[in-house]
C-alpha positions as CSV (number, residue, x, y, z in Angstrom):
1,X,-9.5,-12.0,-28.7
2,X,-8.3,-8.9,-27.1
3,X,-6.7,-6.0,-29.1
4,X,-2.9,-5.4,-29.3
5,X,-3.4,-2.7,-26.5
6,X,-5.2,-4.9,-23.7
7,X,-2.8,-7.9,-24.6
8,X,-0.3,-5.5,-23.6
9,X,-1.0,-4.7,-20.6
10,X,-1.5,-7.9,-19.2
11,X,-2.9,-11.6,-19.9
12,X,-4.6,-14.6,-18.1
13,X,-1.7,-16.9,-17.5
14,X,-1.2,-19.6,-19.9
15,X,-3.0,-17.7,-22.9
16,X,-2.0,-17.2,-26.2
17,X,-2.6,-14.0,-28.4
18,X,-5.5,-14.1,-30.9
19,X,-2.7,-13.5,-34.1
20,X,0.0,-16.0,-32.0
21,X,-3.3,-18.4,-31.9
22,X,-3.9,-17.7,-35.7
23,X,-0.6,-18.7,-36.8
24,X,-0.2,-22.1,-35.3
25,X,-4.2,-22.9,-34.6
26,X,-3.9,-26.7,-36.6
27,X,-1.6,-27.2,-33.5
28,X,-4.7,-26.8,-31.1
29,X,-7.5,-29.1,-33.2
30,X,-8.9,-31.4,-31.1
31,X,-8.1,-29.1,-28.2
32,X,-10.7,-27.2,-26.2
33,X,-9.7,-23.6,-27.7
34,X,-11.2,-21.0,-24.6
35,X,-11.1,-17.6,-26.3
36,X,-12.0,-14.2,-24.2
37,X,-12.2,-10.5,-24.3
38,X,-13.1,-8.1,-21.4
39,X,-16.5,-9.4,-20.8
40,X,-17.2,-12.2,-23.5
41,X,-18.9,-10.3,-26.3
42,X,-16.1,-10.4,-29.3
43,X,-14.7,-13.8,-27.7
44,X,-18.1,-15.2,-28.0
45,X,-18.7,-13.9,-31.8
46,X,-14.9,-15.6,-32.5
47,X,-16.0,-18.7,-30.6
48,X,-18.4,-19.2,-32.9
49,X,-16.6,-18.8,-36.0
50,X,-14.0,-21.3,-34.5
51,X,-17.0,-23.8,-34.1
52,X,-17.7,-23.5,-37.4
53,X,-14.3,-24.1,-38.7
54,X,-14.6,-27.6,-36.8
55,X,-12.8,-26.5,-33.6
56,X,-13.8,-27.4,-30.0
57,X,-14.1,-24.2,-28.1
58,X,-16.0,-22.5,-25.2
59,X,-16.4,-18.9,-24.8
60,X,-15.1,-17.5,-21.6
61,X,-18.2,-16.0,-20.4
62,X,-17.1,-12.7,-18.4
63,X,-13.7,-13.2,-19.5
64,X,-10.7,-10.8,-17.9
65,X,-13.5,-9.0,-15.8
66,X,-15.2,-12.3,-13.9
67,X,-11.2,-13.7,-14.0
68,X,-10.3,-10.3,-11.4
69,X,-13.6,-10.3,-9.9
70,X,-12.1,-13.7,-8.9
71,X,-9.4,-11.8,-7.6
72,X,-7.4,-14.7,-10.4
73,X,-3.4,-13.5,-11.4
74,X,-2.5,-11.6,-14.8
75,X,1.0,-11.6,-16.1
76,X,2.5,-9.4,-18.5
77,X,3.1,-11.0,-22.5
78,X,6.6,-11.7,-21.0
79,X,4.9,-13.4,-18.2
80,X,5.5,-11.2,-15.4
81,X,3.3,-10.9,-12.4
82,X,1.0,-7.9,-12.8
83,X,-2.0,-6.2,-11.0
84,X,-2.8,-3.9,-14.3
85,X,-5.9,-5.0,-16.4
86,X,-6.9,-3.8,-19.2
87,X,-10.7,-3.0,-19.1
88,X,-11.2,-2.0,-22.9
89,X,-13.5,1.0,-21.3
90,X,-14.0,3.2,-18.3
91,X,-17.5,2.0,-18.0
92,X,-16.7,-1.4,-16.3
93,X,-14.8,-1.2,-12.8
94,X,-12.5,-4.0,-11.5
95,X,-11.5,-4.8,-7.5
96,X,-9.1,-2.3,-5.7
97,X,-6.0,-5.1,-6.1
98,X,-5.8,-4.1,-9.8
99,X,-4.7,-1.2,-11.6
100,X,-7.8,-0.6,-14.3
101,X,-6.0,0.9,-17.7
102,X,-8.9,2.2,-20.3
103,X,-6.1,3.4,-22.9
């Protein structure tokens, strides 16, 4: 559920965009669908919408930040390695391995 501008910059492996999601999301009922953001907040409010649509989803609860506070790999949407995170603002901080990008 992250914006064009964090997706950018990196990704958890394995996930999808919210709009690539969007497109093809028939193709993931009866899947557990795992949306997250930075810390869980819009990825929680989407979560729910999804439930209500009759999906099977869980909220990733600390989403990109508890996934590098796991010290966890990102990849770039081409699915490079990567060490830059997208923190969506300067307020949050992230371990020395990554590169924190607020813009």
């Amino acid at each position: 559920v992250r914006s064009e501008s964090e997706v950018n910059v990196s990704l958890i492996p394995g996930a999808i965009t919210k709009s690539q999601y969007e497109r093809t999301r028939e193709k993931y009922r009866g899947q557990t669908v795992i949306p997250y953001c930075t810390i869980g907040g819009r990825s929680g409010a989407y979560a729910k919408q999804l439930a209500k649509s009759g999906f099977r989803v869980k909220n990733y609860e600390g989403s990109i930040l508890d996934w590098v506070q796991n010290q966890l790999p990102l990849v770039t949407m081409e699915g490079k390695p990567t060490n830059r995170v997208h923190t969506y603002s300067d307020r949050y901080r992230v371990p020395d391995k990554y590169e924190q990008v607020t813009d």
